[in-house]
C-alpha positions in Angstrom: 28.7 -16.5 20.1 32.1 -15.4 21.3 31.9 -14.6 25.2 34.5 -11.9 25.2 32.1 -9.7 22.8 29.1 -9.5 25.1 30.5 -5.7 25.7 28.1 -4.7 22.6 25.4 -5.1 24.7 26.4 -1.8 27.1 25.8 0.5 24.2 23.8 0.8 20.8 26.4 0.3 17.4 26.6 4.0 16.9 28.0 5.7 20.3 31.5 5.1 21.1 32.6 4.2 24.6 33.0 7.8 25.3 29.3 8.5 24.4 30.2 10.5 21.2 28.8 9.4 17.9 30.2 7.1 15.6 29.6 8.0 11.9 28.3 5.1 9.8 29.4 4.1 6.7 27.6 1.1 5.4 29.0 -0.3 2.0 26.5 -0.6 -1.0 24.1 -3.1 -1.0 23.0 -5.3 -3.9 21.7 -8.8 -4.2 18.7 -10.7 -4.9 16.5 -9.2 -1.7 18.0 -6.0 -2.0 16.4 -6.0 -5.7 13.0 -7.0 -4.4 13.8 -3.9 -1.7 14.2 -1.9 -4.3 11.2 -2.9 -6.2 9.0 -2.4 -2.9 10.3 1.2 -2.0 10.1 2.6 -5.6 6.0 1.3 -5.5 5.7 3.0 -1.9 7.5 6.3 -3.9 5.7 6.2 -6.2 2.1 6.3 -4.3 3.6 8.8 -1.5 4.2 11.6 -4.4 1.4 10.6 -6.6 -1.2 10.1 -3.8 -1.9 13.8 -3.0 -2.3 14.2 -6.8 -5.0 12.6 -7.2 -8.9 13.5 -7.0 -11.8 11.9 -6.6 -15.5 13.8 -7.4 -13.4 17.1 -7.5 -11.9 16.2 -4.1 -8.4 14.8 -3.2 -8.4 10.8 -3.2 -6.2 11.5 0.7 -6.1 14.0 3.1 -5.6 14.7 6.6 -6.8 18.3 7.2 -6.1 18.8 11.1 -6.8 22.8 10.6 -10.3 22.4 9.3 -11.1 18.7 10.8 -11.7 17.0 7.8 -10.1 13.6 6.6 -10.9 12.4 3.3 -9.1 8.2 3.2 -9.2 6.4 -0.3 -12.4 8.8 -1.3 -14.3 8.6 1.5 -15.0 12.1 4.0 -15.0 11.4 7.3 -15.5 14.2 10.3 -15.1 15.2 14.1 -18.4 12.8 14.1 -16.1 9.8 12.9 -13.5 9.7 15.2 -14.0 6.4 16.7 -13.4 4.7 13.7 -10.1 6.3 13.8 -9.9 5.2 17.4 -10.9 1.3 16.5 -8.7 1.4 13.2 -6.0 2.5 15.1 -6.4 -0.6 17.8 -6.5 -2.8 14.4 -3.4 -1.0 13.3 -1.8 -1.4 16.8 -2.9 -5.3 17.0 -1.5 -6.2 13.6 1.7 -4.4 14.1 1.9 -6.4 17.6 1.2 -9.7 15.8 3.6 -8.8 12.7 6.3 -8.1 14.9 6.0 -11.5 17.0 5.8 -13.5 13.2 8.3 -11.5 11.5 10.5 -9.5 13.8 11.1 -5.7 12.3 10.7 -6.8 9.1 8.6 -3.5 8.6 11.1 -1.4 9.0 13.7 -2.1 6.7 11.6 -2.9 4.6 8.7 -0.8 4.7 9.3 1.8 6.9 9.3 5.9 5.0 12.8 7.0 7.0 14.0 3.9 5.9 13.1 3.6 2.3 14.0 7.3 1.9 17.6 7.0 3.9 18.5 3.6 1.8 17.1 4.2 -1.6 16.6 7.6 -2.2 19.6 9.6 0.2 22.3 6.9 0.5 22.0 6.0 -3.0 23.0 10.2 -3.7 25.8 9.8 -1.4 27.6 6.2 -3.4 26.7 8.4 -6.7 28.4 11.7 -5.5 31.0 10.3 -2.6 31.8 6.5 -3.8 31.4 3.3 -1.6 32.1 3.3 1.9 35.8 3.0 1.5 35.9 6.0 -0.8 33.4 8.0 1.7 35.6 7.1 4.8 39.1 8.6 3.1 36.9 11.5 1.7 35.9 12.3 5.8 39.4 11.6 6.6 41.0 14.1 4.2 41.4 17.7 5.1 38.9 19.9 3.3 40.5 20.9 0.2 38.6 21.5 -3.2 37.2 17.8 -3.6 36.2 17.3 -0.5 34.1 20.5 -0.2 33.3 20.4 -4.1 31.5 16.7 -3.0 29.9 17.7 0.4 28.3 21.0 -0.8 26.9 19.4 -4.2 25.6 16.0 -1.7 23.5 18.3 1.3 22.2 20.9 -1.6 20.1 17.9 -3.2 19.3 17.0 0.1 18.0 20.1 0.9 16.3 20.2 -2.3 14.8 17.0 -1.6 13.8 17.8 2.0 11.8 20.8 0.3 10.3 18.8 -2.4 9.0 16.0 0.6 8.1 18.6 3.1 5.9 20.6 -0.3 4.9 16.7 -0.2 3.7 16.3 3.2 2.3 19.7 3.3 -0.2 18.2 0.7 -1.6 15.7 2.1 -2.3 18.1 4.9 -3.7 21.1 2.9 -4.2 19.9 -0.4 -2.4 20.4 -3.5 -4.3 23.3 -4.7 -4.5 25.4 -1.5 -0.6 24.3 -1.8 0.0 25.8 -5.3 -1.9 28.9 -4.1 1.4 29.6 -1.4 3.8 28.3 -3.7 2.8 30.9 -6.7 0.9 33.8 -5.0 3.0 37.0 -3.8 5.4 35.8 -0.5 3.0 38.9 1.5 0.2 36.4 1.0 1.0 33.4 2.9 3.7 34.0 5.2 2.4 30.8 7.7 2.3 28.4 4.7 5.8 29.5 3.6 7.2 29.0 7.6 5.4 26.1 7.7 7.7 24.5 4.6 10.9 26.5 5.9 10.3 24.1 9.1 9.8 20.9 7.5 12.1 21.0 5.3 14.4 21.5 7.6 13.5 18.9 9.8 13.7 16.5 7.0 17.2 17.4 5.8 18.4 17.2 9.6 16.8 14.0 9.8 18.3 12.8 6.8 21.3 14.5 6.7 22.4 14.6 10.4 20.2 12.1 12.6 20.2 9.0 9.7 20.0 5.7 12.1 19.5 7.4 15.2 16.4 7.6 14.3 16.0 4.2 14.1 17.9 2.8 17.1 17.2 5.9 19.9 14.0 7.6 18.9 11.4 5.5 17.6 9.5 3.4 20.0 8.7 0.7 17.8 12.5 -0.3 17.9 12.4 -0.3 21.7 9.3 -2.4 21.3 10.4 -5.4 19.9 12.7 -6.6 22.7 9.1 -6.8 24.6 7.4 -8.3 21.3 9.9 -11.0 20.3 10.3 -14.7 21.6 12.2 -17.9 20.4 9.6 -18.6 17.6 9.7 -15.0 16.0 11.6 -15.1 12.1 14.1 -12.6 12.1 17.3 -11.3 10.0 19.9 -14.1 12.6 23.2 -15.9 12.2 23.0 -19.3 12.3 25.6 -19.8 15.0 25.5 -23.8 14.8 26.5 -23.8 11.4 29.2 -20.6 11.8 31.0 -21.3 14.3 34.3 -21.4 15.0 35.3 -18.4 12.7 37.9 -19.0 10.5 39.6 -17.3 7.3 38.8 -19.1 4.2 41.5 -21.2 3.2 41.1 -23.0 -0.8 40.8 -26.7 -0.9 40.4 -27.2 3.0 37.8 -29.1 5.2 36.6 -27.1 7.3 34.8 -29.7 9.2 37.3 -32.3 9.9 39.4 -29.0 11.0 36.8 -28.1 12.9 36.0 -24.6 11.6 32.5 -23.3 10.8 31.1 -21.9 7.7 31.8 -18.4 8.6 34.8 -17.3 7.1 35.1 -14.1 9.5 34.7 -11.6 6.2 33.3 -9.0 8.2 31.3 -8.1 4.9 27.8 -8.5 7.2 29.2 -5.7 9.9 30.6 -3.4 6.8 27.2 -3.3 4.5 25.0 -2.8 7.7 23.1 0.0 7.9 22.9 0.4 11.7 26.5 -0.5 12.2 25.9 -4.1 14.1 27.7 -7.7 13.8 24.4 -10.0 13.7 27.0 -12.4 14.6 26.3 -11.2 18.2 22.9 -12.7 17.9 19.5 -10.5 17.8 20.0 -6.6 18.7 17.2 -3.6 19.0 19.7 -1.6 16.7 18.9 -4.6 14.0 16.2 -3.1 11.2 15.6 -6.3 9.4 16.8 -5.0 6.1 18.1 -8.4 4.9 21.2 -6.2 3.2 23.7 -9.0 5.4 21.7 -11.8 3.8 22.3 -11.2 0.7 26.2 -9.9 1.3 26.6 -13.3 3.5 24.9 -15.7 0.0 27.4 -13.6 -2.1 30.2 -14.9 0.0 29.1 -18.3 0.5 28.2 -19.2 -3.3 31.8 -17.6 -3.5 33.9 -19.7 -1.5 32.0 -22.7 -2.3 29.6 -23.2 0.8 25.8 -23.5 1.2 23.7 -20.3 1.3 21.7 -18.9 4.3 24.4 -18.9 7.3 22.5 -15.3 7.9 18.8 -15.9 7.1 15.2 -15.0 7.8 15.0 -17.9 10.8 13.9 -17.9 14.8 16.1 -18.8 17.4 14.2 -22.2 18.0 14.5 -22.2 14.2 18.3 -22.4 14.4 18.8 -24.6 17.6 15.8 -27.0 16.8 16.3 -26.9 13.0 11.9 -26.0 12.3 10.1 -23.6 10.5 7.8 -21.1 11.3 5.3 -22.8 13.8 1.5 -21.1 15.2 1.8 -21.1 18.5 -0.8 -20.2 20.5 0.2 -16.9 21.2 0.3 -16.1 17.4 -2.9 -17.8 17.2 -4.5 -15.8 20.1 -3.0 -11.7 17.8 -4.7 -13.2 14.8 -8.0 -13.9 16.4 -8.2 -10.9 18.5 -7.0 -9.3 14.8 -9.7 -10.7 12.8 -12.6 -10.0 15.5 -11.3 -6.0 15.6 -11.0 -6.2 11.5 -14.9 -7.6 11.3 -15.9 -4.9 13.7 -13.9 -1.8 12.2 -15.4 -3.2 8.4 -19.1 -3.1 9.9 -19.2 -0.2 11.4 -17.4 1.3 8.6 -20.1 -0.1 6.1 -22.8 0.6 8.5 -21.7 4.7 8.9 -24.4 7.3 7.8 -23.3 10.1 5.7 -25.5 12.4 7.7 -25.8 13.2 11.7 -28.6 14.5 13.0 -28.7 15.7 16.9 -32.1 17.0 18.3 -32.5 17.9 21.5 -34.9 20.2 23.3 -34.1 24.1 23.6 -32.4 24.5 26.8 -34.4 26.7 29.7 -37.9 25.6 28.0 -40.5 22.9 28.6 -44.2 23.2 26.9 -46.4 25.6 25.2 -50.1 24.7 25.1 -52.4 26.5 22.5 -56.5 26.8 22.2 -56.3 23.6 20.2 -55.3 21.6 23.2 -51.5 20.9 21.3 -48.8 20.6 23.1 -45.1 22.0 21.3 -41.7 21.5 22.0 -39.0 23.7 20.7 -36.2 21.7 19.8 -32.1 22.6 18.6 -30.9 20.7 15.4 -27.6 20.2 13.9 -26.9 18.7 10.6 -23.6 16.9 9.5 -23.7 16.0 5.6 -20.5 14.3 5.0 -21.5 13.8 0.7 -20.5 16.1 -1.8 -23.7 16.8 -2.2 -26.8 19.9 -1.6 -29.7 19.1 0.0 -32.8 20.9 0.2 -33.9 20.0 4.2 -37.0 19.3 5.3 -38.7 17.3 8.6 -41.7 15.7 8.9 -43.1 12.8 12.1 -44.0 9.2 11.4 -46.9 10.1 13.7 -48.9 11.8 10.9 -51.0 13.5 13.7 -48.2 15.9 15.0 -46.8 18.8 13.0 -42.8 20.2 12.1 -42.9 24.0 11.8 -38.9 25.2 10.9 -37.7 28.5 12.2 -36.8 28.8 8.6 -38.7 28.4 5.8 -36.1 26.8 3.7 -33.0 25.0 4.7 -30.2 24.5 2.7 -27.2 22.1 3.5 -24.3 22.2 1.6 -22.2 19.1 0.6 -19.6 18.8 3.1 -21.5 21.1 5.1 -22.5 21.7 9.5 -25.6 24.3 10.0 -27.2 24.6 12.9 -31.5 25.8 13.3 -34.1 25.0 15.7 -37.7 23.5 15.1 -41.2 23.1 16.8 -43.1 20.4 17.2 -46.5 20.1 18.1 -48.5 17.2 19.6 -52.0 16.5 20.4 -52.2 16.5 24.1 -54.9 13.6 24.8 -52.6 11.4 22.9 -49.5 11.6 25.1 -49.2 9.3 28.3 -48.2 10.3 31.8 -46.9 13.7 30.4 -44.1 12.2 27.7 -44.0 10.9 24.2 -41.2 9.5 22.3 -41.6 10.7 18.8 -40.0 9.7 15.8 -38.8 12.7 13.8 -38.6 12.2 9.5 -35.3 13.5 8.1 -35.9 14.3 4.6 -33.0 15.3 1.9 -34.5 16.6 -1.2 -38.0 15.2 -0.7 -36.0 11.8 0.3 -35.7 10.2 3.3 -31.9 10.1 4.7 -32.6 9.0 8.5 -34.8 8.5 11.7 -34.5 10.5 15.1 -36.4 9.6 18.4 -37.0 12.6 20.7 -38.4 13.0 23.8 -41.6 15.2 23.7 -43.3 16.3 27.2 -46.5 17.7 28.3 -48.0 18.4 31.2 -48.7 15.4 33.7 -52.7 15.0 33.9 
């Protein structure tokens, strides 16, 4: 590493020295990752806009409705009731991103990430069609605006726009659903005024994300980017220049040993900074602004095989990697993530396999105790509430597994309707000489449809004789 260009650690890639923003324009990638990129984020396109789309038992297969408090994942309904399996799933989520990051660096986010996949493969791939490569895009911002450059800008941020509406309609989906959706997009505007703010505003966030923030998103306001300088150590694999090998920097010159002149293998191209995405050197060494994309990679191999020298100066490699020449190694603090992983996994899949599709509360009716009647039986009034989660009616009905008490509803028929909360109260009554010291605990039946869907222990008191 060169000591006088330590100064790029004062400030991220894209702010000038002056704190103003410097405009990146990152030359096209292509390669043999960048194919495999391109592969990945046209799958993960692919099931982002077909996802909402598609229904399961007359329901959507995913959907996160916040306004009504139902969540429907891969099929499955889950409820207010369910939340801590959205709390435990999210501890799995945050240990595996944890142990990702320490094996693999922020591979996930040039890789995986949406704002990435969308920004590289979907916006900037708009921008090289309409503007040209980054040499044609920087004279294009340089000229004054005469008829091509506002012919180019104006076509380039109206199919932005259009495709900020078309992922906001998008995310509104998964939120809503598509039919309740297509009900604001084709009834009368008087109709649905909130729905059609609601896709004003995201669409406009999008395109300003897009359009205007682009990296920054990346390098100042997600967290996980600020993360990984807590995350990362010596053995992590990350996108890193093999320094050992590179250095000193020197133009290529044909027919020359570049050993015996003692010049590394990097021929000081510059072709790493110019395709980045983010605006860095990875020459520097490891940087939060750094995504992981691989695009340098596969610009560095193009040089090398090139000029005639060995791939992989710039490779997926930790620093120990580089300096001690070794793989990927599990050390015990890898080894410690992926046990603490698995043990959260087993517990997140049994409770998920273990979940009831119905809740049942009882409890006794506040501000009363006992009744006794001429029979010498003792009834409780109790409160019940009903959670069926299925997308199925039941007809409800209670009985005890102690055949000598009774049930008696408040109503003689109750109905619950798939997906479905309702609320009643019930009595039971106990013979007296059978209770102990004034209490009981008592099973009570839940029946769905003359079937049997779960067990609740109550409390039942009488008085103390």
């Amino acid at each position: 590493m060169v000591e006088d260009e330590e100064g790029f650690r004062d400030r991220i890639s894209t702010i000038s020295e002056k704190g103003k923003r410097v405009w990146i324009f990152p030359k096209k990638p292509k390669g043999k990752l960048f194919n495999y990129r391109k592969i990945t984020s046209y799958l993960f396109l692919t099931l982002l806009f077909g996802l909402p789309h598609i229904k399961y038992k007359g329901e959507p297969f995913i959907l996160f409705n916040i306004l009504e408090r139902k969540f429907i994942i891969f099929g499955g309904i889950f409820w207010p009731q369910d939340f801590y399996l959205f709390a435990i799933a999210s501890i799995v989520g945050l240990v595996f991103i944890i142990l990702f990051t320490i094996i693999f660096g922020r591979i996930f986010c040039g890789w995986v990430c949406p704002q990435t996949i969308f920004m590289e493969m979907v916006f900037r791939r708009i921008e090289y069609l309409i503007e040209g490569d980054y040499n044609h895009q920087k004279k294009l911002n340089s000229q004054p605006w005469n008829k091509e450059k506002i012919t180019k800008r104006l076509l380039k941020q109206s199919i932005f726009w259009l495709i900020s509406f078309f992922i906001a309609n998008t995310f509104l989906a998964y939120i809503i659903g598509k039919d309740e959706l297509w009900r604001i997009q084709t009834d009368p505007n008087g109709v649905h005024y909130g729905g059609l703010i609601a896709i004003v505003i995201f669409t406009t966030v999008f395109y300003l994300v897009f359009a205007r923030l682009r990296e920054q998103v990346c390098t100042t306001i997600c967290p996980y980017g600020r993360l990984q300088g807590v995350l990362l150590d010596q053995n992590t694999m990350v996108v890193a220049y093999d320094n050992i090998r590179g250095e000193g920097r020197a133009k290529f010159k044909k027919n020359e040993d570049r050993k015996e002149n003692g010049k590394g293998d990097c021929i000081d191209c510059h072709l790493c900074v110019s395709v980045c995405p983010t605006g860095i050197d990875i020459r520097n060494g490891t940087q939060l602004e750094c995504i992981n994309c691989t695009a340098c990679i596969d610009e560095c191999n193009t040089i090398m095989d090139g000029v005639g020298l060995e791939k992989g100066l710039i490779r997926m490699v930790s620093e120990n990697g580089i300096k001690k020449g070794i793989g990927f190694e599990w050390t015990r603090r890898v080894k410690s993530y992926t046990a603490l992983l698995i043990f959260l996994f087993g517990v997140l899949v049994s409770l998920l396999v273990t979940r009831s599709d119905f809740e049942t509360v009882i409890f006794r009716l506040r501000g009363t105790t006992y009744q006794m009647d001429e029979t010498s039986k003792i009834s409780n009034i109790f409160e019940i509430n009903l959670t069926n989660k299925t997308r199925n009616k039941y007809n409800i009905s209670f009985k005890l597994e102690d055949k000598r008490g009774e049930v008696i509803l408040e109503t003689k028929k109750l109905i619950l309707e798939k997906e479905a909360v309702i609320d009643n109260r019930l009595i039971i009554k106990y013979p007296f000489n059978l209770m102990k010291d004034g209490k009981k605990l008592i099973t009570i039946i839940v029946l769905g449809n003359g079937k049997e869907i779960q067990r609740v222990k109550v409390k039942f008191i009488g008085p103390m004789m």
